[in-house]
N, C-alpha and C positions, 0 to 999 in steps of 0.2 A: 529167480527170487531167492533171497537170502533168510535163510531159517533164525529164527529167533534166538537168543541164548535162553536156555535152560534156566540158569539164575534171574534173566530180567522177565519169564515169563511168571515165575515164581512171586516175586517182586512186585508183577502186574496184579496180582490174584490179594499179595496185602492190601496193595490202594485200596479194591474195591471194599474190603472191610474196613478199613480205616475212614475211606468216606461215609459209608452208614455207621459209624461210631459204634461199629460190631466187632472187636478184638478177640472176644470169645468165639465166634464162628471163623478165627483164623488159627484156631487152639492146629490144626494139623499141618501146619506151616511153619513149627517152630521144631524145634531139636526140646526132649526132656530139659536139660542144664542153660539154656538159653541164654545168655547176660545182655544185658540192655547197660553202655557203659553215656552217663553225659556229663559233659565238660562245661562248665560254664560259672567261672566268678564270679558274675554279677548274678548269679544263683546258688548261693554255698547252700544252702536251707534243700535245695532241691539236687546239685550235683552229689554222682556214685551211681555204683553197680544197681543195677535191679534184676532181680535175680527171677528167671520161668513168666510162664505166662500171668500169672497173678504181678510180681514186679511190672511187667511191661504195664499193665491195669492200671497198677499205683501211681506207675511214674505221671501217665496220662492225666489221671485224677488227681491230683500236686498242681500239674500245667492248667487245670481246668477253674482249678479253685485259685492261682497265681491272676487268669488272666479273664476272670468272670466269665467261662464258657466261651471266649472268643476265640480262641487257638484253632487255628487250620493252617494244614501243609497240603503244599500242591508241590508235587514233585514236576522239576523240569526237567531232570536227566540221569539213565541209569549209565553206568560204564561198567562191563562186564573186563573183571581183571583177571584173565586165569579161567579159570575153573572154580576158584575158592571166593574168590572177592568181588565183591561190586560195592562201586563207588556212588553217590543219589544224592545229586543235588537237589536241594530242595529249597523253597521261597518259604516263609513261617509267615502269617499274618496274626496278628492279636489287639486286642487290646492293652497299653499298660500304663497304669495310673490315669484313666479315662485318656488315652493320646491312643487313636490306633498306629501301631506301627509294622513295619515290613523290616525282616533280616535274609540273610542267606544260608544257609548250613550244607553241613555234607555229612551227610550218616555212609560210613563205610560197613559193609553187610561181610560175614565169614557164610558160607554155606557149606554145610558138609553133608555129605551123601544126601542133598535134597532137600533138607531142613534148615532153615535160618537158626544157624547156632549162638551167636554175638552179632551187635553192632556198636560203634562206637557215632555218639552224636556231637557233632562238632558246632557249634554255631559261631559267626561271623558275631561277636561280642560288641566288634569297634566301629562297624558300620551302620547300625540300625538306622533305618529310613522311615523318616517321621513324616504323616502326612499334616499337609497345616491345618486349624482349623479355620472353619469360616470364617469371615467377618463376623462381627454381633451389628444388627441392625439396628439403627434406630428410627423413635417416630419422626416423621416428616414433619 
């Protein structure tokens, strides 16, 4: 049996905060100086640094208020780079302007000595996957 990497076990222990919308109970998972870096033109209002575990809060609370509370990631895959790096693909689901949509992004993770120091969030910008809506019904 092949032992887990150290980083993606690390990694496993954010989800579970991340899914109970508990960021403060991952406060020992982060490095003091932290930067939380996102990239995304079609969000100038919300791209840049966020700086400690208060930024990483903010940034969340910006996405929450952008996307009426609908914002969820589901990660589909860590890739352990090194010792320092792992790469996490991850699917975004949201709502935006009442249309739910689906993207892909890649947050790349630095860890140092244990603690997620930096990550940078990448989002697929150009691909956004729009699901349809229904038909409108009408009476018979």
């Amino acid at each position: 049996m092949t032992r887990e990497h150290a980083n993606i076990t690390l990694l496993s222990r954010l989800d579970k905060h991340l899914d109970n919308n508990d960021i403060a109970g991952a406060s020992d998972l982060f490095a003091k100086g932290f930067v939380w870096h996102f990239f995304n033109p079609k969000l100038p209002h919300i791209q840049g640094d966020y700086v400690g575990l208060e930024g990483l809060q903010a940034f969340l609370e910006k996405l929450a208020v952008v996307t009426g509370g609908t914002f969820h990631v589901e990660t589909i895959t860590n890739i352990p780079i090194g010792d320092e790096l792992v790469g996490t693909h991850v699917q975004v689901r949201m709502s935006w302007d009442g249309q739910p949509i689906k993207l892909d992004a890649v947050v790349v993770w630095r860890i140092v000595d244990g603690y997620l120091a930096e990550a940078w969030d990448i989002p697929a910008v150009n691909t956004i996957h729009t699901s349809p809506r229904p038909p409108l019904r009408t009476a018979a």
